[in-house]
N, C-alpha and C positions, 0 to 999 in steps of 0.2 A: 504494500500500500504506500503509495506517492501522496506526503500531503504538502498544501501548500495555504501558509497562514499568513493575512494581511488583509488589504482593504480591496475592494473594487468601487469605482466612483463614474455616471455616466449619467449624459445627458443627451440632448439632441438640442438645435439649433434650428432658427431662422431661415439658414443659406439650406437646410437640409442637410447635413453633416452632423453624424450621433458621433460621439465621442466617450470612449471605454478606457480609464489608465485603472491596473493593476499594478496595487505597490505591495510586492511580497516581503515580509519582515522574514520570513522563516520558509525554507523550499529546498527540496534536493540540489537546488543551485546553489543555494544561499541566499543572500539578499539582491534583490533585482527590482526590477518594473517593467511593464511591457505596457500599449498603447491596441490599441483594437479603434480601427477609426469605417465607417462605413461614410462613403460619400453621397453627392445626392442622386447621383447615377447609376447606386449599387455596387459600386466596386469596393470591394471589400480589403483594405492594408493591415498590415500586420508589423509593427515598431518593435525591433527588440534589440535589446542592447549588442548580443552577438550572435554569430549562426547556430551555436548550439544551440541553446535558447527556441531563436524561432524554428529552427528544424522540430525541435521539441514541441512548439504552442501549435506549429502548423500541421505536426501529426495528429493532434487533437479535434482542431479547428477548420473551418473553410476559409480560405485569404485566394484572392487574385492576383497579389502581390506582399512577399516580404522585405523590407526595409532595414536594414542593420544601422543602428543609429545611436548616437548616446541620447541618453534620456537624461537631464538634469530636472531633479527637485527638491522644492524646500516645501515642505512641512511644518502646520501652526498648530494649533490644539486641533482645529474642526478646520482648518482648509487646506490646501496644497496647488502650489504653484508649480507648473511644469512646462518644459519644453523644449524640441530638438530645431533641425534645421527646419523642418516644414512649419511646425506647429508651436502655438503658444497660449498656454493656459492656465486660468484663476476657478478653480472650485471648493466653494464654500459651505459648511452644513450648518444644522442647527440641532435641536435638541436629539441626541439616539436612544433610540428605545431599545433596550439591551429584550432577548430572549431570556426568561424567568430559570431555565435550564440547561447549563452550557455545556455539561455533559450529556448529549443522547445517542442511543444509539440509530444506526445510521437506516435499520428498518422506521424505523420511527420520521427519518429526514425523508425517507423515498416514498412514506405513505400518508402521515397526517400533516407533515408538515408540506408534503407536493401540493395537495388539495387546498391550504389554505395558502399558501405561495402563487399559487395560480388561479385563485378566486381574488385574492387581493390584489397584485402587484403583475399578475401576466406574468409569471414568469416561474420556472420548474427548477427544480431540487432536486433532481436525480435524472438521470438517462445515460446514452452510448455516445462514448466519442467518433469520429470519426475513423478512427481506426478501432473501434469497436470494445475499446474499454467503457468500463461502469465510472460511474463521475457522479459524487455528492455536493452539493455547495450548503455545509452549513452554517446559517446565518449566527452569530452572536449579537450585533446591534445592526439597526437600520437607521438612517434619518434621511431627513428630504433636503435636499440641495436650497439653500436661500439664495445662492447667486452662483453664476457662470458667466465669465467673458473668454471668449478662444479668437486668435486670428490664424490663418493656416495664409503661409506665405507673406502676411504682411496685412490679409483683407479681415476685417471682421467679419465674424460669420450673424453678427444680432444677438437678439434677445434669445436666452435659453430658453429648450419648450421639452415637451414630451420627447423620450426614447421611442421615435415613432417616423417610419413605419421599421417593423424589424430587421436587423441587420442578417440577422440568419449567420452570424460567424457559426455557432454548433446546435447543440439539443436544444441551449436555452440561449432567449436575451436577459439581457439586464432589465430591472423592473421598468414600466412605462413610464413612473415618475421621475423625475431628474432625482439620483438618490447617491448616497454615499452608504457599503454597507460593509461590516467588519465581518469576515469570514474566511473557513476552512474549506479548503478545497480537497474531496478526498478522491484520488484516482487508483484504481485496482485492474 
């Protein structure tokens, strides 16, 4: 079992461009981040700091293109500022609602918690990667994004909105609301 423990943070924009950073604190890698960006075109990129990495995220995932790129960020209590050469980004949260039980087991994540993850938020807690492994994401705290500014290239992309319409990177999106959420990622 492959786990991977940190945040996932995503929104969707104006210009149509959703935007996905994961900041791994803890991973068979060690500490990393990777970018998951869906354009307004559907093309699907993939940021990651080196080729292992993405060879890794992209055996998991669907991407049209992977990008090997430094990812630099700073980290506030509740925001994180990030950004390589394409991209540059401000995402801010507010209050997190922590889950009452942070130990469960992971039948527990793939049955009552799939059903209220995807009645609330559009979005699953268990299914197959791409190369056909089993993948948990269990959530410890959720909050909803208070503010998002991103430019890609230099243009603003507007006002943040819904993760919408889905980007389709694997089994699951990120929830529909712009959200920041603390979680285990469990791969077998």
């Amino acid at each position: 079992m492959e786990i991977f423990e940190g945040r996932i943070t995503s929104c969707g924009f104006d210009s149509g461009d959703r935007i996905v950073i994961g900041i791994w604190d803890e991973s068979p890698f060690g500490s990393f981040s990777d970018i998951m960006w869906a354009k307004p075109n559907g093309e699907k990129i993939l940021i990651a700091p080196n080729k292992k990495i993405g060879d890794y995220i992209n055996s998991l995932y669907d991407f049209d293109e992977i990008k090997i790129d430094d990812i630099n960020i700073e980290k506030g209590r509740k925001q994180i500022t990030f950004n390589t050469s394409d991209i540059e980004c401000k995402f801010e949260w507010g209050v997190e609602i922590p889950f009452l039980i942070k130990k469960r087991p992971l039948w527990f994540v793939s049955t009552v918690e799939y059903f209220f993850g995807w009645l609330m938020f559009r979005t699953k807690t268990h299914g197959r990667t791409k190369n056909g492994r089993r993948e948990w994401y269990v959530v410890d705290k959720i909050s909803r994004l208070k503010n998002a500014e991103a430019k890609i290239s230099g243009n603003k992309l507007g006002k943040y909105t819904n993760f919408y319409p889905k980007a389709n990177f694997g089994f699951s999106d990120p929830p529909s609301m712009p959200a920041s959420v603390q979680v285990r990622s469990h791969i077998e």
